[in-house]
C-alpha positions in Angstrom: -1.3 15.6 4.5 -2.5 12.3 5.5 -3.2 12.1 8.8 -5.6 15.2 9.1 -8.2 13.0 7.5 -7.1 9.7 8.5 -9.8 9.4 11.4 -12.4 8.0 8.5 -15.2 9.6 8.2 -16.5 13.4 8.3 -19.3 13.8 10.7 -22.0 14.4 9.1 -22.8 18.0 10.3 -19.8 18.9 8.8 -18.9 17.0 5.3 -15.1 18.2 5.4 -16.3 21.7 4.2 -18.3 19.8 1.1 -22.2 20.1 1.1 -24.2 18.2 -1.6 -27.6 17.4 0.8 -25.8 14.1 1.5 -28.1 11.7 3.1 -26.1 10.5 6.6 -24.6 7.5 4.7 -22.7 7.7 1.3 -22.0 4.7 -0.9 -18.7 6.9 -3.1 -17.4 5.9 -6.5 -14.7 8.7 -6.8 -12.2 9.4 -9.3 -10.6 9.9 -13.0 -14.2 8.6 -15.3 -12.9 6.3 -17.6 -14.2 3.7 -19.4 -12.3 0.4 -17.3 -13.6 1.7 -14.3 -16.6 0.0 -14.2 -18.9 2.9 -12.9 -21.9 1.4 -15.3 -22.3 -1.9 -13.3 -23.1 0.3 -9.7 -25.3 2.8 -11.3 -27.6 -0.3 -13.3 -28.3 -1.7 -9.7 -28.3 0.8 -7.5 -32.0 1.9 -7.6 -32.6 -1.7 -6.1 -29.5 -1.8 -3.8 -31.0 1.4 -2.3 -34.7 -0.2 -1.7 -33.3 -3.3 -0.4 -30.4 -1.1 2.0 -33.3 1.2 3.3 -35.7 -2.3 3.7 -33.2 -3.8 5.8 -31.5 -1.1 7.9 -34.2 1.5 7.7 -31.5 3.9 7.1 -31.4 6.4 4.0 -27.8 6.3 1.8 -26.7 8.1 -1.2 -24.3 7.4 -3.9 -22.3 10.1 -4.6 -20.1 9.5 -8.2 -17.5 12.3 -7.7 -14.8 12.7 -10.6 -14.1 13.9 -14.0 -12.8 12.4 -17.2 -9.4 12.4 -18.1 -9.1 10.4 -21.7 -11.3 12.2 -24.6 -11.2 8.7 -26.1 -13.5 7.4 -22.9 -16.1 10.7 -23.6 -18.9 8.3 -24.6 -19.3 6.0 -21.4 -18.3 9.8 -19.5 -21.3 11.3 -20.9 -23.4 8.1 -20.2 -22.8 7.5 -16.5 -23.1 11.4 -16.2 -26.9 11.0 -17.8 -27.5 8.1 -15.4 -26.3 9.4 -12.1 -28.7 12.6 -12.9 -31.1 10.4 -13.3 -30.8 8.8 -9.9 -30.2 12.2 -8.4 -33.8 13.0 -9.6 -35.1 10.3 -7.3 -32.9 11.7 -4.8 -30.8 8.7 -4.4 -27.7 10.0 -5.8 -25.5 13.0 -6.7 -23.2 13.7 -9.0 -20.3 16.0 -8.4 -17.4 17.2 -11.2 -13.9 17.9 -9.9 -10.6 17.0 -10.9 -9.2 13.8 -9.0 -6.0 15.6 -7.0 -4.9 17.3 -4.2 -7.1 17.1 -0.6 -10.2 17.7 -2.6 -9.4 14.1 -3.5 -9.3 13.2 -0.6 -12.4 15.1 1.3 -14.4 13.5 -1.1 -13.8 10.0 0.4 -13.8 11.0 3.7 -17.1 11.9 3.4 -18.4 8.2 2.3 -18.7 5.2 4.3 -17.1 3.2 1.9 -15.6 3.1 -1.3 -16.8 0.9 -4.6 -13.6 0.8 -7.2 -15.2 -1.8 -9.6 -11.7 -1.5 -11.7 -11.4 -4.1 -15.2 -7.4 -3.4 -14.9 -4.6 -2.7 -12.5 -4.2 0.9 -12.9 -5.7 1.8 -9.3 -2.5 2.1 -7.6 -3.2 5.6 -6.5 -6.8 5.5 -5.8 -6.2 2.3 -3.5 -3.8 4.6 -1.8 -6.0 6.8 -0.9 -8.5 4.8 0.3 -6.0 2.9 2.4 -4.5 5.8 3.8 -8.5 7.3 5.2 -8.7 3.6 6.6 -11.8 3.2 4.4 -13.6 0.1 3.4 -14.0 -0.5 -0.3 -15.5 -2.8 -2.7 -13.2 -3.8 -5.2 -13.2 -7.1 -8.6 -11.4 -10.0 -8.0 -9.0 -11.2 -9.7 -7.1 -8.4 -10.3 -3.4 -9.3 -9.2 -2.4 -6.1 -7.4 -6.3 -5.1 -6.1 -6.7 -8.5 -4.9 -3.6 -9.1 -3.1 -3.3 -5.9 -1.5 -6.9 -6.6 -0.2 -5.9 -9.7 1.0 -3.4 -8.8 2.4 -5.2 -5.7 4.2 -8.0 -7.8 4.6 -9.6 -4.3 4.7 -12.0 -4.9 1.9 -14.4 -7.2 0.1 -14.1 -8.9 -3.7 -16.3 -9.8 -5.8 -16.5 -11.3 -9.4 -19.8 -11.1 -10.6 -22.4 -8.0 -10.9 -25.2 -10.3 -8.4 -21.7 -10.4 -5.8 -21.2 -6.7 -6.2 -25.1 -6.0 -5.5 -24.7 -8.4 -2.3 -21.4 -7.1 -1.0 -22.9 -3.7 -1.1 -25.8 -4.3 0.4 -24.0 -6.3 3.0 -21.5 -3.6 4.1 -24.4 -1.1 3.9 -26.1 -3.1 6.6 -23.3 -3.8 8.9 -21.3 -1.1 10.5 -19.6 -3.5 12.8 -18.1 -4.7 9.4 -17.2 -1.6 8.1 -15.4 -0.6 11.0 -13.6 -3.8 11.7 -12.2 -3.3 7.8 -11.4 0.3 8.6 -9.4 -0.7 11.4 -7.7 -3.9 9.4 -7.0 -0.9 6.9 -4.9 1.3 9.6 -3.3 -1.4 11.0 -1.8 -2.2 7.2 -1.2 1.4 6.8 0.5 1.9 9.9 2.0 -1.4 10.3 3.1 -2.4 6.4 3.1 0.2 3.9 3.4 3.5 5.8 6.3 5.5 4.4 8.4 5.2 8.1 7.9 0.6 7.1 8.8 0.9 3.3 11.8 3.6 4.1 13.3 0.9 6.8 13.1 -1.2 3.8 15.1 0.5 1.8 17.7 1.7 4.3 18.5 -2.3 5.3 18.5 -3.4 1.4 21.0 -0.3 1.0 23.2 -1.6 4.0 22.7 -5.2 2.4 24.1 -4.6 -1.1 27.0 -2.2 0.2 27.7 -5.5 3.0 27.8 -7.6 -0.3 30.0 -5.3 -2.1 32.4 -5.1 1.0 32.8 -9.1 1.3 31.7 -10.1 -2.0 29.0 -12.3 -0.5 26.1 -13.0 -2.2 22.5 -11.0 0.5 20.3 -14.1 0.9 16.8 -12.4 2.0 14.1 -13.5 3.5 11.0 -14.3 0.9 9.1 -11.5 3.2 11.6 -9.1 2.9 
């Protein structure tokens, strides 16, 4: 299911079978709406990110906030970033689109972005980082955040930041650079294909198997290796 979409990014004439009147470069906060993801401190800047992307690269780019919520108890800050993404879709900088995180659809809607901003307060992004690792697309993600941060680290397919001024500059700076964003994308299918792909992590298991049966055999002790 991956790999059909695993080339990056849908050309624009053809948006993966999804038309919004995207501009030719998408900025994409997609996902479950809920209150720890952060989507506020995007949408507060983004009038100005947009001004000072257009300034520098002289090319037009939307943000397109694509998700539902999923926890009634996060319907206040739902409704909220709803109100404010219209509002920047009225300027015709933005578009809001309602659909329920699974499935390809999930997945069409961040191939069609250049790269992905997951401003996450917690570590319960473990699927949508998947996702974006396995498109090979550049993100935007907060630092420190254990699992986000090591993973992209460890990818070194993305860029961190810490405070909203970072955020606003790594946006911006991505926005501006292609040569970036495609040297992260490939960092990002080198990981996939070279770390965590399910052919690496099933090896994995198949030697630790063989190990602990060994173990059982002789009764010695596996001593691993701290990469293992």
């Amino acid at each position: 299911m991956l790999r059909w979409l695993n080339s990056g990014r849908c050309k624009p004439e053809s948006r993966c079978g999804i038309d919004f009147g995207l501009a030719d470069h998408v900025v994409g906060m997609i996902g479950w709406i809920q209150s720890n993801k952060r989507w506020d401190i995007l949408l507060s800047m983004w009038q100005e990110i947009h001004q000072e992307i257009r300034r520098r690269s002289g090319h037009e780019w939307d943000l397109l906030a694509a998700g539902t919520m999923r926890d009634p108890d996060h319907k206040n800050d739902y409704e909220e970033w709803k109100t404010e993404v219209s509002r920047l879709e009225r300027r015709g900088i933005a578009h809001y689109h309602e659909f329920v995180p699974r499935g390809d659809l999930y997945y069409k809607m961040m191939a069609v972005c250049d790269f992905i901003v997951l401003p996450s307060t917690d570590e319960t992004q473990s699927g949508t980082l998947a996702r974006i690792i396995a498109l090979n697309k550049p993100y935007i993600t907060t630092a420190p955040m254990q699992g986000l941060t090591a993973q992209t680290l460890e990818s070194e397919g993305g860029l961190l930041f810490t405070t909203k001024d970072m955020l606003k500059q790594k946006v911006i700076r991505l926005a501006c650079d292609e040569q970036l964003r495609l040297k992260l994308g490939e960092n990002l299918k080198g990981y996939l294909d070279e770390v965590v792909s399910w052919e690496v992590v099933a090896g994995l298991y198949n030697r630790a198997y063989e190990l602990a049966r060994e173990a059982k055999r002789t009764g010695q002790p596996v001593v691993l290796d701290p990469e293992f």
